[in-house]
C-alpha positions as CSV (number, residue, x, y, z in Angstrom):
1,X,-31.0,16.8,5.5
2,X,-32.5,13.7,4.3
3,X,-31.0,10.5,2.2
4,X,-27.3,11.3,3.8
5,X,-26.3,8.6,5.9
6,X,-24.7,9.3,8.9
7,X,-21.4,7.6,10.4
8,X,-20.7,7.3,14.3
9,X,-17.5,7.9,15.6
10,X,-15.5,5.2,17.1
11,X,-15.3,5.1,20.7
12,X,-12.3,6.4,22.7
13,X,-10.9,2.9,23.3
14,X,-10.8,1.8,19.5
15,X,-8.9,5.2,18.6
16,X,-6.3,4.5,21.5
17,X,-6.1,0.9,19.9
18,X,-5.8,2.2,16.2
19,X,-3.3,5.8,17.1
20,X,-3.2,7.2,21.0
21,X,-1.9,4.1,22.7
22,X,0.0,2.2,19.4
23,X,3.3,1.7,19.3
24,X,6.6,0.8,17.3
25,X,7.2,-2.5,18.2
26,X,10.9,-4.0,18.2
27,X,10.1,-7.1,19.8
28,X,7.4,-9.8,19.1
29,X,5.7,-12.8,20.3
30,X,7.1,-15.6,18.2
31,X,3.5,-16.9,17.4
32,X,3.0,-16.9,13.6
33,X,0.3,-15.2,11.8
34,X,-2.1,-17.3,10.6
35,X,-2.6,-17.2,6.9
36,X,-6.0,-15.6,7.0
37,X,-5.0,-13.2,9.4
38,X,-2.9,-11.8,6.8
39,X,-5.6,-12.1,4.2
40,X,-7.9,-10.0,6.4
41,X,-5.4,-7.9,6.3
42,X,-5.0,-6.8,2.6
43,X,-9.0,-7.0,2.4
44,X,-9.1,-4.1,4.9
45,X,-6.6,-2.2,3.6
46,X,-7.3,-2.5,0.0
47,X,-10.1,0.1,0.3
48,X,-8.4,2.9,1.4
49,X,-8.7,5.8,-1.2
50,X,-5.8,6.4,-3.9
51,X,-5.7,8.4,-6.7
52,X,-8.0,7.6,-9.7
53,X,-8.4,4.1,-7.7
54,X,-4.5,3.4,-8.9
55,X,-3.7,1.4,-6.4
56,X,-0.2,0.7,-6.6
57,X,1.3,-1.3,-3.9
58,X,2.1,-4.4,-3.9
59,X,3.1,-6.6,-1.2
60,X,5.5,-9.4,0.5
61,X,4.5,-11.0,3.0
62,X,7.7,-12.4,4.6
63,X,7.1,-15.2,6.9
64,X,9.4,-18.1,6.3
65,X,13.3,-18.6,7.4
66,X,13.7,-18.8,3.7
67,X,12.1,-15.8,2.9
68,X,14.2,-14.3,6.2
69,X,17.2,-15.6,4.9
70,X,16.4,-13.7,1.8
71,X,15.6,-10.3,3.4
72,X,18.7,-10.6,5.9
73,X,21.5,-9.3,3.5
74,X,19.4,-6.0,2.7
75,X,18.6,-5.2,6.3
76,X,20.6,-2.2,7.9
77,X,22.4,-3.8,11.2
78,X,19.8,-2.1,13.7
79,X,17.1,-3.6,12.0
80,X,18.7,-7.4,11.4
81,X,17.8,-9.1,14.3
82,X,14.4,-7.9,15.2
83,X,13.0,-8.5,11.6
84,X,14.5,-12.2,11.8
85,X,12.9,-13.1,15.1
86,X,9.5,-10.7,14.1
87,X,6.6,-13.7,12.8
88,X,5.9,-11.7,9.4
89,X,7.4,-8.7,7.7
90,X,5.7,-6.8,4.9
91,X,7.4,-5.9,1.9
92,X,5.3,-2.4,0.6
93,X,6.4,-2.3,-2.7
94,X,5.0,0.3,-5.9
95,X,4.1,-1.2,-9.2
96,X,5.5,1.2,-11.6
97,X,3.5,0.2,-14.1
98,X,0.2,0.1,-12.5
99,X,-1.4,2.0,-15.1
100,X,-2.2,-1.1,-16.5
101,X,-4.4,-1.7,-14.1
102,X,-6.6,1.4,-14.7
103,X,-9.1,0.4,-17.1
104,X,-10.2,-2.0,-14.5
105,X,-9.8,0.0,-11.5
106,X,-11.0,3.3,-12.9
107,X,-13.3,3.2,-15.7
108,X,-14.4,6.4,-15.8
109,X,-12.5,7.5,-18.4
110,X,-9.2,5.9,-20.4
111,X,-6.8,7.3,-17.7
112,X,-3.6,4.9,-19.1
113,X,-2.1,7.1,-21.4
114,X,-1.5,9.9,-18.7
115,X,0.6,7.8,-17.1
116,X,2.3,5.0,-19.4
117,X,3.3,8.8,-21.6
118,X,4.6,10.3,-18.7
119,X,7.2,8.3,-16.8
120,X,8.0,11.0,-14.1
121,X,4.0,11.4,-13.5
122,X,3.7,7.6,-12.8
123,X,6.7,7.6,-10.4
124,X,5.5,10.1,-8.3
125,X,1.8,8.8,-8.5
126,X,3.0,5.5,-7.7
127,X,5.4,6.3,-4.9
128,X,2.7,8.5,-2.9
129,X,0.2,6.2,-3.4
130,X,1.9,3.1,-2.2
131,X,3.3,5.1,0.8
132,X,-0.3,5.8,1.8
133,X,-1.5,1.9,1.3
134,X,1.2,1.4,3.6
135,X,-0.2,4.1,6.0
136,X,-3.5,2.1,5.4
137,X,-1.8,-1.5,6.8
138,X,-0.4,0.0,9.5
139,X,-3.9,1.0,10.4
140,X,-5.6,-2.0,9.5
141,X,-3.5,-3.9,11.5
142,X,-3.5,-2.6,14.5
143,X,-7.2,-2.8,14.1
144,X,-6.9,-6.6,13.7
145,X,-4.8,-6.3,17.1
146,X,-1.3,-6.7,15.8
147,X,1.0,-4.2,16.0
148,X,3.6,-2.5,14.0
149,X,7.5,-2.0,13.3
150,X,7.1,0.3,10.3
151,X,11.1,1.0,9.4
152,X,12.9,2.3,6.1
153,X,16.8,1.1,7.2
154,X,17.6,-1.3,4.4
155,X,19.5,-1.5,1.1
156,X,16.8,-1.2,-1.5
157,X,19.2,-2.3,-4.2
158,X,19.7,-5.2,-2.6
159,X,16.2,-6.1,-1.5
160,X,14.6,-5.5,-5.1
161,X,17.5,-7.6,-6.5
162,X,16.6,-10.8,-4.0
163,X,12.5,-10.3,-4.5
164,X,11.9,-7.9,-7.7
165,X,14.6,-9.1,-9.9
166,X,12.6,-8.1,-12.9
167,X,12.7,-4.6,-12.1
168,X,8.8,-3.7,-12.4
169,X,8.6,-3.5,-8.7
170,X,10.3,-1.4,-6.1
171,X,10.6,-1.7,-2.4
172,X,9.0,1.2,-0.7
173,X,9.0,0.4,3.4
174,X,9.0,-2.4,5.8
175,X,7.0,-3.1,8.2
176,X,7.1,-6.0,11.1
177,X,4.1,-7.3,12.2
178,X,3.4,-9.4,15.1
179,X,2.1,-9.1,19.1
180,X,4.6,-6.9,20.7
181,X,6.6,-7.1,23.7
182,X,5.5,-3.6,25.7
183,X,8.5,-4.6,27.6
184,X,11.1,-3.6,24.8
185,X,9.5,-0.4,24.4
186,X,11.3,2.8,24.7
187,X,9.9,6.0,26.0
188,X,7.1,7.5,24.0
189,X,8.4,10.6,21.7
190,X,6.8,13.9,21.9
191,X,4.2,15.2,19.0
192,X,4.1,18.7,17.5
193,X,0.6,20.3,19.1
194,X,-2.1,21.6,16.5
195,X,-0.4,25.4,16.6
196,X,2.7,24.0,15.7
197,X,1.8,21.6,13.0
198,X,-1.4,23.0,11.6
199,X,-3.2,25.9,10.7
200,X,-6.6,26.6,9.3
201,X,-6.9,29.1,6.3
């Protein structure tokens, strides 16, 4: 076949880095993250596939003791202190109205309406959407060579009250970010194999 281009796989080591051998880190470094780390960061991420371009998540990226201080309230108690001492935790939040976005983002055709007409489309578009941008910085990250504490224990009342008081956005995940201590680690859990999981129809 001519005029297709071809991709070669990454090598063994850079999947490890990226799934095999990552991690949930509870424990950090207490380095910070240089600014332009973290704007690396989003550039990588930001071109991972949504639907019709959407694009919906928006992010925090909480790095100060003033933006700690803020966070700490909405944090379940197993998830207090190692977001305090973590250098930067990431806010994935959805847009709900990202719609408005669309005629930039996808100018194919005048996709708006479907969505600003439909509030129960636009959640549910939104909310996958975002999740999977969030899948995407995970990934990217750990491809920058940090690693991850993705975690979902906190009182999203709270948190969009203290960051999103206007309501338009709406906390999704967190996720710490730093250079993690293997030492904290606990042992690895299991995966379902392929015959448990999967199946190819």
């Amino acid at each position: 076949m001519t005029g297709i281009a071809t991709r070669t796989a990454l090598s063994a080591e850079d999947l490890d880095q990226l799934f095999v051998h990552a991690r949930t880190h509870n424990t950090f470094a207490p380095e910070p993250i240089p600014e332009a780390t973290l704007r690396r960061l989003y550039e990588l991420m930001k071109w991972g596939p949504t639907s019709m371009n959407c694009q919906p998540a928006r992010l925090v990226f909480v790095t100060t003791p003033e933006g700690k201080e803020k966070l700490a309230p909405a944090l379940s108690p197993g998830n207090l202190d190692k977001t305090l001492a973590a250098p930067a935790t990431v806010i994935i939040a959805t847009d709900s109205r990202f719609y408005e976005h669309l005629p930039t983002l996808f100018p194919a055709y005048d996709a708006k309406p479907m969505f600003a007409g439909n509030a129960e489309l636009a959640s549910s578009t939104a909310f996958r959407n975002s999740t999977l941008q969030g899948a995407y910085l995970i990934v990217a990250a750990r491809g920058l060579g940090l690693d991850c504490g993705p975690m979902s224990g906190f009182d999203a009342g709270k948190l969009n009250a203290a960051f999103f008081p206007d309501g338009r956005y709406q906390a999704n995940f967190l996720c710490n970010l730093g250079v993690g201590n293997p030492a904290s680690l606990h042992p690895r859990g299991p995966r379902l194999s392929f015959e448990e999981a999967c199946r190819i129809a």
